[in-house]
LORO-83758 format. One record per residue: x, y, z of N, C-alpha, C in turn; residue in one letter. Coordinates in steps of 0.1 Angstrom, whole numbers, plus 5000, padded with zeros to 4 digits. Atoms other than C-alpha are relative to their C-alpha. Layout:
// LORO-83758
XYZXYZXYZA...
END
This chain:
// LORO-83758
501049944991461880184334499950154997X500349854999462680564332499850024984X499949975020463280524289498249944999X500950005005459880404294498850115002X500649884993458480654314500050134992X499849885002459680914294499550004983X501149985009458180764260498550005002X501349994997454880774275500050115001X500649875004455181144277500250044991X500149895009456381224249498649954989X501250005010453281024233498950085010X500849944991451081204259499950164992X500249855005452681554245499750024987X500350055015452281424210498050045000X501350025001448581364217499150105005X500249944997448081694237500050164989X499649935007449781904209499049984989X500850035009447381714184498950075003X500849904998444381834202499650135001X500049885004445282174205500150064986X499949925014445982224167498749954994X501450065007442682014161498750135008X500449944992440982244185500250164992X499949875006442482574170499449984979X500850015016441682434133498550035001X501550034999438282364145499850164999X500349875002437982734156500150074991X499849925010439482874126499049954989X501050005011436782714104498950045005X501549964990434182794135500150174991X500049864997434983124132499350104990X500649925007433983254101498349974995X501850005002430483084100499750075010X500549914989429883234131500150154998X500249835009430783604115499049974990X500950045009428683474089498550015005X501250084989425783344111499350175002X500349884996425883694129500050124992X500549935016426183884093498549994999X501350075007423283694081498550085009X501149934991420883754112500150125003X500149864999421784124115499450084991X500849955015421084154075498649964999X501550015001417884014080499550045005X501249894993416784224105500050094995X500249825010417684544086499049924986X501049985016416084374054498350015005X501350005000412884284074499050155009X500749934990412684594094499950124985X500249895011413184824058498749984994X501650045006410184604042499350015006X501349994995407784624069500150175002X500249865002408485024071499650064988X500250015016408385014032498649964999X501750025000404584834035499350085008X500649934995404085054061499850144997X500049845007404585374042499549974988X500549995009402985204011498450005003X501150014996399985144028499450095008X500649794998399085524047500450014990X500149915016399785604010498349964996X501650075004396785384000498950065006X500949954995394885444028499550154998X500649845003394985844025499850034986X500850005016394385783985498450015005X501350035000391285603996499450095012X500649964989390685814023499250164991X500049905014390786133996498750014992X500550045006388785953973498450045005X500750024991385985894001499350165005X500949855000385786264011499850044991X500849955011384986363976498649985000X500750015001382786143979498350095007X500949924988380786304011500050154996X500349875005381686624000499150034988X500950025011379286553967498949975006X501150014992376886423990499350115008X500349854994376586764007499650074992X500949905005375686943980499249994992X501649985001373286763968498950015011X501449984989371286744001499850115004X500149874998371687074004500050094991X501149975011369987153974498850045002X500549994995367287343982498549934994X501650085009364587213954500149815003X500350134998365786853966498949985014X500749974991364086983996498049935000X501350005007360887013978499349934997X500150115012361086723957499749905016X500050034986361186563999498649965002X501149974997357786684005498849964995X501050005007355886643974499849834992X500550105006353786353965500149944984X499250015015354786433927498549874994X501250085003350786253919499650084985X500749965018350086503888501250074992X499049965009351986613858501050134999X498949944997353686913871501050005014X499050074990354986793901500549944999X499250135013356286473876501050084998X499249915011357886773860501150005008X498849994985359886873891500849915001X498850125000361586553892500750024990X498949975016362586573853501050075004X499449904996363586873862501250035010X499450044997365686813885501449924998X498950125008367186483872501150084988X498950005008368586693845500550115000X499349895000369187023854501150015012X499150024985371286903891500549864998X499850095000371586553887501649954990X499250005015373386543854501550075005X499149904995375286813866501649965010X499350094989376486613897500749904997X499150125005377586323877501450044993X498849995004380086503862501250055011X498950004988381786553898500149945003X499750134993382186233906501249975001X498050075005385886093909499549834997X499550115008386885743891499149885013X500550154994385385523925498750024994X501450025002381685593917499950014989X500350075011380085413895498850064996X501449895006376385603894499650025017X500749994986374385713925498550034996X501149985001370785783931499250105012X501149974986367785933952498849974999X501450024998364985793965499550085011X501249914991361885963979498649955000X500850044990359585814001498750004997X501749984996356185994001500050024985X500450015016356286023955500449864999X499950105004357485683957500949974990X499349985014360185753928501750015008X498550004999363985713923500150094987X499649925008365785973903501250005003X498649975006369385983888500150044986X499749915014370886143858499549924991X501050035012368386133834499249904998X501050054994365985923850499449985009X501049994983362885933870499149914995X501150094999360785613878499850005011X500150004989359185483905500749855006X499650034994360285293930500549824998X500250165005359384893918500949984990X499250025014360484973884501650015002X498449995000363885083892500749905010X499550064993364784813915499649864989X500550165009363284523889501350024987X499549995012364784703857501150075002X498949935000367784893865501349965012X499550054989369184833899499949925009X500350134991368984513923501149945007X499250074991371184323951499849875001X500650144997371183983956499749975019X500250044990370783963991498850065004X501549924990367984203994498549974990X501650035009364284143981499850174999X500649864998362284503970499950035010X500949964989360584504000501250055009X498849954988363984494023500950114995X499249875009365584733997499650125005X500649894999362684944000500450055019X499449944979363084964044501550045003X498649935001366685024039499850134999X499949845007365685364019499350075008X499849894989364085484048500249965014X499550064987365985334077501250134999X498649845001368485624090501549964998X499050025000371885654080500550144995X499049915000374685904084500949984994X499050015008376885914057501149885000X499750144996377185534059501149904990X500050075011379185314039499749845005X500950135001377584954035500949914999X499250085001379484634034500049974982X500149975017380484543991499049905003X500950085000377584363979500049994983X499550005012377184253945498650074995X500849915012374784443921499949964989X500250005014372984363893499450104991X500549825008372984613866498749954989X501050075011369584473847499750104987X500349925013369184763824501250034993X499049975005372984743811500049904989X499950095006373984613780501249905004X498950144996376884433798499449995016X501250014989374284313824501149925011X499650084992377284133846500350115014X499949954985377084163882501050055003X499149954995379384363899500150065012X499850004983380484423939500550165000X499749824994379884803950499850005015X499949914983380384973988498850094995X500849894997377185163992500150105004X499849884988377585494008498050054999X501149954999374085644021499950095009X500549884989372785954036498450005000X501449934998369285984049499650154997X500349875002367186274041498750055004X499049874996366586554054501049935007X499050014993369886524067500050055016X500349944988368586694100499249925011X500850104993366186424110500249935000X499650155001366786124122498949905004X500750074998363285994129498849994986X500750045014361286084099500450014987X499049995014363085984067499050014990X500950015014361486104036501049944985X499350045010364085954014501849935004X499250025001367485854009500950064985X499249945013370985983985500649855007X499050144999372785623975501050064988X498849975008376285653959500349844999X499350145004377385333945501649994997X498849975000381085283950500249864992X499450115006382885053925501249955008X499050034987384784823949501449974991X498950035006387184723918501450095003X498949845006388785083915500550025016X499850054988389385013955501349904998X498750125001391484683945501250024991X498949935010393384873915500950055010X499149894997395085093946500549905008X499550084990395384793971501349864990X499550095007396584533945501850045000X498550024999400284653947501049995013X499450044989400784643982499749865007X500150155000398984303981501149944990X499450075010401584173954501450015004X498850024995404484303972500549885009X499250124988404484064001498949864997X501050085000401683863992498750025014X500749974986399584004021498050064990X501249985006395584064019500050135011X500249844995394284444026498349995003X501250025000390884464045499850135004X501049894999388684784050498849995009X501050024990387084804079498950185014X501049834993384685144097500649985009X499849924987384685324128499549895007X500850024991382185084142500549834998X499250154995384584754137499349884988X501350045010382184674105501349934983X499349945011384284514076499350054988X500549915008383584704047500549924986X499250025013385984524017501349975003X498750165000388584254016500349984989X499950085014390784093989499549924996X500650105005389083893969500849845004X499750164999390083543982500350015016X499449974986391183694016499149915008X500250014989390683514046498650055012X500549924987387983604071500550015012X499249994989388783784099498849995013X501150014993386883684133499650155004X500849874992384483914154501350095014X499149934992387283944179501450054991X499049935010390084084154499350124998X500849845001387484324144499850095010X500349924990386784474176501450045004X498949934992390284554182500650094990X499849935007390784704152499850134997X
END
Protein backbone atom coordinates (compact mmCIF):
# COMPACT_ATOMS: atom_id res chain seq x y z
CA UNK A 1 0.00 0.00 0.00
CA UNK A 2 2.44 2.86 1.15
CA UNK A 3 5.38 1.24 -1.63
CA UNK A 4 2.59 2.01 -3.75
CA UNK A 5 1.68 5.23 -2.77
CA UNK A 6 5.01 6.38 -2.87
CA UNK A 7 5.65 5.11 -6.64
CA UNK A 8 2.79 7.07 -7.76
CA UNK A 9 4.65 10.14 -6.65
CA UNK A 10 7.61 9.66 -7.71
CA UNK A 11 5.90 9.13 -11.33
CA UNK A 12 3.79 12.30 -10.58
CA UNK A 13 7.37 14.14 -9.86
CA UNK A 14 8.82 12.51 -12.91
CA UNK A 15 6.01 13.90 -14.93
CA UNK A 16 5.99 17.40 -13.22
CA UNK A 17 9.78 17.80 -13.67
CA UNK A 18 9.12 16.72 -17.40
CA UNK A 19 6.84 19.57 -17.95
CA UNK A 20 8.82 22.14 -16.38
CA UNK A 21 11.96 21.33 -18.62
CA UNK A 22 9.44 21.04 -21.65
CA UNK A 23 8.06 24.35 -20.62
CA UNK A 24 11.54 26.11 -20.02
CA UNK A 25 12.75 24.46 -23.50
CA UNK A 26 9.71 25.76 -25.04
CA UNK A 27 10.66 29.35 -23.75
CA UNK A 28 14.16 29.14 -24.56
CA UNK A 29 13.31 28.61 -28.34
CA UNK A 30 10.19 31.18 -27.65
CA UNK A 31 12.44 33.49 -26.74
CA UNK A 32 14.55 34.48 -29.35
CA UNK A 33 11.81 34.61 -32.10
CA UNK A 34 10.14 36.91 -29.92
CA UNK A 35 13.51 39.23 -29.78
CA UNK A 36 13.42 38.66 -33.33
CA UNK A 37 9.63 39.34 -33.95
CA UNK A 38 10.22 42.72 -31.95
CA UNK A 39 13.70 43.36 -33.98
CA UNK A 40 11.94 42.94 -37.06
CA UNK A 41 8.79 45.25 -36.32
CA UNK A 42 10.98 48.03 -34.78
CA UNK A 43 13.36 47.74 -38.11
CA UNK A 44 10.47 48.15 -40.10
CA UNK A 45 9.16 51.04 -38.68
CA UNK A 46 12.57 52.90 -38.78
CA UNK A 47 12.91 51.54 -42.48
CA UNK A 48 9.38 52.77 -43.45
CA UNK A 49 9.44 55.88 -41.52
CA UNK A 50 13.22 56.87 -43.34
CA UNK A 51 11.47 56.08 -46.91
CA UNK A 52 8.48 57.94 -46.50
CA UNK A 53 10.64 61.06 -45.15
CA UNK A 54 13.15 60.23 -48.01
CA UNK A 55 9.89 60.62 -50.66
CA UNK A 56 8.93 63.25 -48.69
CA UNK A 57 12.09 65.32 -49.09
CA UNK A 58 12.37 64.03 -52.73
CA UNK A 59 9.23 65.25 -53.68
CA UNK A 60 9.37 69.34 -52.11
CA UNK A 61 12.60 68.83 -54.21
CA UNK A 62 10.47 68.22 -57.33
CA UNK A 63 7.85 70.29 -56.45
CA UNK A 64 10.07 73.56 -55.78
CA UNK A 65 12.07 72.43 -59.24
CA UNK A 66 8.70 72.70 -60.89
CA UNK A 67 7.55 75.32 -58.92
CA UNK A 68 10.96 77.46 -60.15
CA UNK A 69 10.52 76.36 -63.50
CA UNK A 70 6.71 77.79 -63.48
CA UNK A 71 7.86 81.23 -62.18
CA UNK A 72 10.15 81.71 -65.01
CA UNK A 73 7.61 80.96 -66.76
CA UNK A 74 5.13 83.92 -65.41
CA UNK A 75 7.95 86.02 -65.07
CA UNK A 76 8.45 85.89 -69.08
CA UNK A 77 4.91 86.43 -69.34
CA UNK A 78 5.29 89.79 -67.65
CA UNK A 79 7.43 91.19 -69.81
CA UNK A 80 5.96 90.53 -72.60
CA UNK A 81 2.56 92.04 -71.61
CA UNK A 82 4.16 94.76 -70.54
CA UNK A 83 5.59 95.54 -73.73
CA UNK A 84 4.44 98.61 -74.49
CA UNK A 85 4.15 98.23 -78.61
CA UNK A 86 2.27 94.82 -77.63
CA UNK A 87 -0.05 97.40 -76.40
CA UNK A 88 -0.51 98.86 -79.70
CA UNK A 89 -0.46 95.82 -81.66
CA UNK A 90 -3.89 95.33 -78.88
CA UNK A 91 -5.65 98.12 -80.48
CA UNK A 92 -4.91 98.00 -84.08
CA UNK A 93 -6.86 96.34 -86.69
CA UNK A 94 -3.40 95.70 -88.61
CA UNK A 95 -6.01 95.95 -92.19
CA UNK A 96 -3.18 97.69 -94.38
CA UNK A 97 0.37 97.06 -95.04
CA UNK A 98 2.03 99.09 -92.42
CA UNK A 99 0.13 98.18 -89.66
CA UNK A 100 0.96 94.21 -91.16
CA UNK A 101 4.44 95.72 -90.71
CA UNK A 102 3.97 96.25 -86.96
CA UNK A 103 3.31 92.68 -86.33
CA UNK A 104 6.55 91.58 -88.46
CA UNK A 105 8.02 93.85 -86.51
CA UNK A 106 7.39 92.85 -83.57
CA UNK A 107 7.51 89.03 -84.19
CA UNK A 108 11.13 89.57 -84.77
CA UNK A 109 12.45 92.26 -83.03
CA UNK A 110 10.59 90.99 -79.21
CA UNK A 111 9.33 87.88 -80.03
CA UNK A 112 12.54 86.17 -81.22
CA UNK A 113 14.10 87.83 -78.57
CA UNK A 114 11.72 86.26 -75.90
CA UNK A 115 12.27 82.78 -77.17
CA UNK A 116 15.57 82.82 -76.19
CA UNK A 117 14.43 83.19 -72.40
CA UNK A 118 12.52 80.47 -72.17
CA UNK A 119 13.80 77.49 -69.77
CA UNK A 120 13.79 73.66 -71.05
CA UNK A 121 9.64 73.27 -70.02
CA UNK A 122 8.42 75.48 -72.94
CA UNK A 123 8.05 74.24 -75.99
CA UNK A 124 6.97 77.59 -78.15
CA UNK A 125 4.32 80.11 -77.03
CA UNK A 126 2.22 82.66 -78.92
CA UNK A 127 -0.19 85.76 -79.07
CA UNK A 128 -3.32 86.18 -80.27
CA UNK A 129 -5.13 89.39 -81.08
CA UNK A 130 -8.68 89.75 -81.31
CA UNK A 131 -9.66 92.89 -83.25
CA UNK A 132 -6.44 92.08 -86.36
CA UNK A 133 -7.51 88.68 -86.11
CA UNK A 134 -3.75 87.40 -86.18
CA UNK A 135 -1.50 85.08 -84.15
CA UNK A 136 2.17 86.02 -83.82
CA UNK A 137 5.26 84.02 -82.53
CA UNK A 138 8.91 84.06 -83.32
CA UNK A 139 8.99 84.66 -86.78
CA UNK A 140 5.50 84.35 -87.61
CA UNK A 141 2.54 86.38 -88.22
CA UNK A 142 -0.79 84.79 -89.75
CA UNK A 143 -4.18 85.05 -89.08
CA UNK A 144 -6.05 83.40 -86.95
CA UNK A 145 -7.74 80.24 -89.17
CA UNK A 146 -4.49 79.60 -90.76
CA UNK A 147 -2.55 79.16 -87.66
CA UNK A 148 -4.87 76.88 -85.92
CA UNK A 149 -5.46 74.59 -89.39
CA UNK A 150 -1.59 74.67 -90.25
CA UNK A 151 0.56 75.02 -87.37
CA UNK A 152 -1.23 74.66 -84.08
CA UNK A 153 -4.49 72.53 -83.10
CA UNK A 154 -6.05 70.41 -79.99
CA UNK A 155 -8.03 67.63 -80.29
CA UNK A 156 -10.64 68.48 -78.16
CA UNK A 157 -11.26 71.82 -79.30
CA UNK A 158 -12.78 72.88 -82.85
CA UNK A 159 -11.48 76.59 -84.26
CA UNK A 160 -14.43 78.12 -83.28
CA UNK A 161 -14.02 76.88 -79.33
CA UNK A 162 -10.22 77.63 -79.70
CA UNK A 163 -11.03 80.82 -80.96
CA UNK A 164 -13.68 81.81 -77.53
CA UNK A 165 -10.98 80.44 -75.33
CA UNK A 166 -8.57 83.40 -76.83
CA UNK A 167 -10.83 85.83 -75.53
CA UNK A 168 -12.38 84.24 -72.50
CA UNK A 169 -10.38 85.81 -69.29
CA UNK A 170 -7.68 84.17 -67.78
CA UNK A 171 -5.14 85.10 -65.03
CA UNK A 172 -2.00 83.53 -65.49
CA UNK A 173 -3.80 80.12 -65.91
CA UNK A 174 -2.46 76.95 -66.39
CA UNK A 175 -4.91 74.54 -68.49
CA UNK A 176 -5.21 70.88 -67.90
CA UNK A 177 -2.28 68.73 -70.49
CA UNK A 178 -4.03 68.33 -73.66
CA UNK A 179 -2.53 66.85 -76.53
CA UNK A 180 -1.38 69.06 -79.49
CA UNK A 181 -0.90 68.66 -82.91
CA UNK A 182 2.05 70.20 -84.32
CA UNK A 183 0.70 70.26 -88.31
CA UNK A 184 3.42 72.42 -89.62
CA UNK A 185 6.32 70.14 -88.01
CA UNK A 186 8.28 67.85 -89.89
CA UNK A 187 7.93 65.34 -86.94
CA UNK A 188 4.10 66.12 -87.04
CA UNK A 189 3.48 63.62 -83.83
CA UNK A 190 1.15 64.76 -81.39
CA UNK A 191 2.34 65.75 -78.23
CA UNK A 192 0.60 66.53 -74.49
CA UNK A 193 1.30 70.30 -73.39
CA UNK A 194 -0.07 72.41 -69.93
CA UNK A 195 -1.23 75.54 -71.42
CA UNK A 196 -0.45 78.53 -69.34
CA UNK A 197 -2.51 81.77 -70.47
CA UNK A 198 -2.75 85.32 -69.67
CA UNK A 199 -5.50 87.57 -71.03
CA UNK A 200 -4.76 90.89 -72.46
CA UNK A 201 -4.57 93.78 -71.37
CA UNK A 202 -3.64 92.27 -68.30
CA UNK A 203 -5.78 95.02 -66.51
CA UNK A 204 -9.14 94.08 -67.88
CA UNK A 205 -11.02 91.47 -67.19
CA UNK A 206 -14.11 92.28 -69.30
CA UNK A 207 -12.82 93.35 -72.59
CA UNK A 208 -10.22 90.96 -73.87
CA UNK A 209 -8.51 92.04 -76.98
CA UNK A 210 -6.29 89.06 -77.10
CA UNK A 211 -4.51 86.42 -75.33
CA UNK A 212 -0.32 85.37 -74.52
CA UNK A 213 -0.35 81.27 -74.73
CA UNK A 214 2.82 79.47 -73.44
CA UNK A 215 2.80 75.90 -74.37
CA UNK A 216 4.39 73.80 -71.65
CA UNK A 217 5.92 70.51 -72.62
CA UNK A 218 4.27 68.17 -70.11
CA UNK A 219 7.19 65.49 -70.91
CA UNK A 220 10.08 67.68 -69.34
CA UNK A 221 7.46 67.69 -66.26
CA UNK A 222 7.74 63.62 -66.19
CA UNK A 223 11.66 63.71 -66.71
CA UNK A 224 11.64 65.39 -62.88
CA UNK A 225 8.69 63.22 -61.48
CA UNK A 226 9.83 59.90 -63.12
CA UNK A 227 12.46 59.22 -60.24
CA UNK A 228 10.34 59.67 -57.33
CA UNK A 229 7.70 57.56 -59.39
CA UNK A 230 10.37 54.62 -59.81
CA UNK A 231 11.45 54.78 -56.24
CA UNK A 232 8.29 53.34 -54.69
CA UNK A 233 6.34 52.80 -57.56
CA UNK A 234 3.97 55.63 -56.59
CA UNK A 235 2.13 58.03 -59.37
CA UNK A 236 2.69 61.97 -58.96
CA UNK A 237 -0.39 64.22 -59.86
CA UNK A 238 -0.35 68.12 -60.38
CA UNK A 239 -3.11 69.71 -59.26
CA UNK A 240 -3.97 74.12 -58.95
CA UNK A 241 -5.21 76.28 -56.34
CA UNK A 242 -8.73 75.76 -57.49
CA UNK A 243 -8.61 71.70 -56.88
CA UNK A 244 -8.28 71.47 -60.95
CA UNK A 245 -5.90 68.46 -61.98
CA UNK A 246 -3.44 69.83 -64.16
CA UNK A 247 -1.01 66.52 -64.98
CA UNK A 248 -0.74 62.87 -63.85
CA UNK A 249 1.53 59.88 -64.63
CA UNK A 250 0.85 58.62 -67.59
CA UNK A 251 -1.14 55.45 -66.69
CA UNK A 252 -2.04 56.85 -63.21
CA UNK A 253 -5.11 56.26 -61.76
CA UNK A 254 -7.91 58.85 -61.61
CA UNK A 255 -8.40 60.58 -58.71
CA UNK A 256 -12.25 61.43 -57.70
CA UNK A 257 -13.91 64.93 -57.35
CA UNK A 258 -13.77 64.41 -53.62
CA UNK A 259 -9.88 63.66 -53.34
CA UNK A 260 -9.50 66.75 -55.24
CA UNK A 261 -11.36 69.11 -53.15
CA UNK A 262 -9.31 68.16 -50.24
CA UNK A 263 -6.29 68.62 -51.73
Amino acid sequence: MFSFIRKKNAGSKRRSLFIRMLVSNCLLLLLPIIIWFVFYTQFEHIMKANAERSNLGMLEQMRLNIDSNLKDIEHLSNQMILNPKLRYLLDTQSKNLSERYHLVQFSRDYLKMYSHMTNNFVYDFYIFLDRSDSVIKPNLVTDSHSFYDKYYSFDHLTYEEWRKQMISYHSQAYLPAATLQRNSSLKNDPMKVITFMQSLPVEDTSTIKGSLVVLIDEAKIHEMTRKIESANGSSVYIVDQNHELISSTPGASPLSTSILNEL
